[in-house]
VEXKE-102645 format. One record per residue (C-alpha): residue number from 1; x, y, z. Coordinates in Angstrom, 3 decimals, decimal comma. Last residue first. Layout:
<sites>
<site num="NUM" xx="X" yy="Y" zz="Z"/>
...
</sites>
This chain:
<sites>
<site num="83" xx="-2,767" yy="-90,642" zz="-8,096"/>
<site num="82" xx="-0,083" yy="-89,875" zz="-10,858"/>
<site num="81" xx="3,216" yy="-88,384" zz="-9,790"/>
<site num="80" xx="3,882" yy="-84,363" zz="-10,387"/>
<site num="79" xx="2,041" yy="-81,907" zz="-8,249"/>
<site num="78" xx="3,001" yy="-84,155" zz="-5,442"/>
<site num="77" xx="6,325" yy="-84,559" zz="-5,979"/>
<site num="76" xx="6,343" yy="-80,877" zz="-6,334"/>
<site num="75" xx="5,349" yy="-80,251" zz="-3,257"/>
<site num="74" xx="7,364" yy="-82,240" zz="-1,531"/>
<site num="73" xx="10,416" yy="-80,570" zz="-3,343"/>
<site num="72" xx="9,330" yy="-77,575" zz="-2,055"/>
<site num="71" xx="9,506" yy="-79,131" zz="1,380"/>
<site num="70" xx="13,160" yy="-80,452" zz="0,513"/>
<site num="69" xx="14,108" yy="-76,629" zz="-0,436"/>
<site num="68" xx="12,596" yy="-75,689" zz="2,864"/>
<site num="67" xx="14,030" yy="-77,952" zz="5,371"/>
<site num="66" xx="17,543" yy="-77,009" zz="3,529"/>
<site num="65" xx="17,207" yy="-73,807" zz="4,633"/>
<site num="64" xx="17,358" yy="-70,662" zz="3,235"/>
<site num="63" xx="15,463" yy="-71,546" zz="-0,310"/>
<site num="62" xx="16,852" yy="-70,424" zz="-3,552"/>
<site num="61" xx="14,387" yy="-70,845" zz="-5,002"/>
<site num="60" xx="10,907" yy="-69,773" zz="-4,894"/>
<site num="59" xx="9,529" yy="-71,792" zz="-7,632"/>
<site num="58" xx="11,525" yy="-75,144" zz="-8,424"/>
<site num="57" xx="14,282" yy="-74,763" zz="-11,225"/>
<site num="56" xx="14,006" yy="-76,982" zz="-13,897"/>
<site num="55" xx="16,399" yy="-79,437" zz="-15,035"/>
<site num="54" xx="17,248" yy="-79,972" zz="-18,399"/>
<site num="53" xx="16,299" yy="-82,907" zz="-20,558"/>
<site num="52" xx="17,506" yy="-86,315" zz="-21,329"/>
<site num="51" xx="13,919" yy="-88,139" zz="-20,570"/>
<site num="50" xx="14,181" yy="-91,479" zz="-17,795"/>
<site num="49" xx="14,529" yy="-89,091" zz="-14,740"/>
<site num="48" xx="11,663" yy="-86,437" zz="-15,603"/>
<site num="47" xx="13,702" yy="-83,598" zz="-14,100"/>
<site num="46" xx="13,469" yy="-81,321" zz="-10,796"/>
<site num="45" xx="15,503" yy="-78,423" zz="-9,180"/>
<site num="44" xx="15,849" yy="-76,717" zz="-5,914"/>
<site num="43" xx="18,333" yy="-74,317" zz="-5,367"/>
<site num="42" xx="19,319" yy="-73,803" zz="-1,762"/>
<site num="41" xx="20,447" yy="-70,799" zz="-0,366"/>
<site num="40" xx="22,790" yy="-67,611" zz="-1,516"/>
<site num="39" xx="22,878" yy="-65,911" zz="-4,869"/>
<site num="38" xx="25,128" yy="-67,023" zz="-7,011"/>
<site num="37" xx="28,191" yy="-69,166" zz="-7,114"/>
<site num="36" xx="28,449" yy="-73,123" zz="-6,646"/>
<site num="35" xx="30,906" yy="-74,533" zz="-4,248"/>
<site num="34" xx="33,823" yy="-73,171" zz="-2,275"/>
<site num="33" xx="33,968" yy="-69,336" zz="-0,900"/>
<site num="32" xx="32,219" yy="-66,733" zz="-2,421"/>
<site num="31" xx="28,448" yy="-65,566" zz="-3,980"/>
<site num="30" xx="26,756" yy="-68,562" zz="-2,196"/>
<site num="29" xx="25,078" yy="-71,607" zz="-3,225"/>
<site num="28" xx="23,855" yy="-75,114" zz="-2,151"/>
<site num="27" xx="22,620" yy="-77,737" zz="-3,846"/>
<site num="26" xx="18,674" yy="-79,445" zz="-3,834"/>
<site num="25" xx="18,715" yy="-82,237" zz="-6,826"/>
<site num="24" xx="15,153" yy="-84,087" zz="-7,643"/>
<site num="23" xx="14,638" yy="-86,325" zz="-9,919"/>
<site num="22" xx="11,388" yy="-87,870" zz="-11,433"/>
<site num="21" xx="10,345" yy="-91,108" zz="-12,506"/>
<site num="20" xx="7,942" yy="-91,701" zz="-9,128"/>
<site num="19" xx="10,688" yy="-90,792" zz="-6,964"/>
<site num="18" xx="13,903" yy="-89,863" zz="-7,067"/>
<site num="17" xx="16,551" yy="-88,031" zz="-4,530"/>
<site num="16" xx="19,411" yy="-85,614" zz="-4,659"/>
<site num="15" xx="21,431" yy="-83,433" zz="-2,405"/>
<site num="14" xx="24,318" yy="-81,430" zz="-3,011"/>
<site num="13" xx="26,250" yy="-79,433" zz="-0,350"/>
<site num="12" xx="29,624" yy="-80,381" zz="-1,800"/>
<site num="11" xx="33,054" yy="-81,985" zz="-0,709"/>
<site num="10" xx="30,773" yy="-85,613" zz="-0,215"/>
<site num="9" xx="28,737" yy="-85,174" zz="-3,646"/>
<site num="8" xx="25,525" yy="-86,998" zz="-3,688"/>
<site num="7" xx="24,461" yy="-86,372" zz="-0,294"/>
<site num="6" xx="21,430" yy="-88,059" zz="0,307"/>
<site num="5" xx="17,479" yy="-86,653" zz="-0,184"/>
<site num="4" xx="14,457" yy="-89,765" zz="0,674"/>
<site num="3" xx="11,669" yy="-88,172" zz="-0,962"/>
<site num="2" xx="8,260" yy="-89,096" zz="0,605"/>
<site num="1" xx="5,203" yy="-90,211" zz="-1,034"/>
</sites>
C-alpha cells in the first residue's frame, strides 16, 4: 500500500499523503534560515484523517533524508491499516 507524498506547501519542504484514513505530513527543519526551527531533518508525523486530533511524531525522527522519513512512513502505514 504505497503513499503517494506531494508538496503541500510550494515555499516549504512539506510533504503529505493519505491512505487508508490516515495522514501523513514529512517537513523539513533546521535551527536557521527559512522554514520550521529545530533540530535538523525530516519530521515525520501521522493522524487518523477523519478524527480532530494531534499529530504524532513517527519514531526516529527527524530523519536525514527524505527517502527515510517516507520509509518510516511505510512502516507505519503498515502497522496501521487493516489486512
Amino acid at each position: 500500500m504505497p503513499l503517494q507524498f506531494y508538496r503541500s506547501v510550494r515555499d516549504m519542504e512539506i510533504w503529505s499523503a493519505s491512505s487508508h484514513g490516515f495522514s501523513f505530513v514529512i517537513s523539513f527543519g533546521s535551527p536557521g534560515g527559512p522554514g520550521f526551527h529545530g533540530r535538523s531533518g525530516y519530521l515525520a508525523s501521522w493522524r487518523p484523517l477523519h478524527n480532530n486530533q494531534a499529530a504524532i511524531k513517527i519514531g526516529g525522527s527527524p530523519f536525514r533524508t527524505l527517502a527515510e522519513a517516507e520509509g518510516a512512513c511505510l512502516n507505519m502505514i503498515e502497522h496501521l491499516a487493516p489486512r
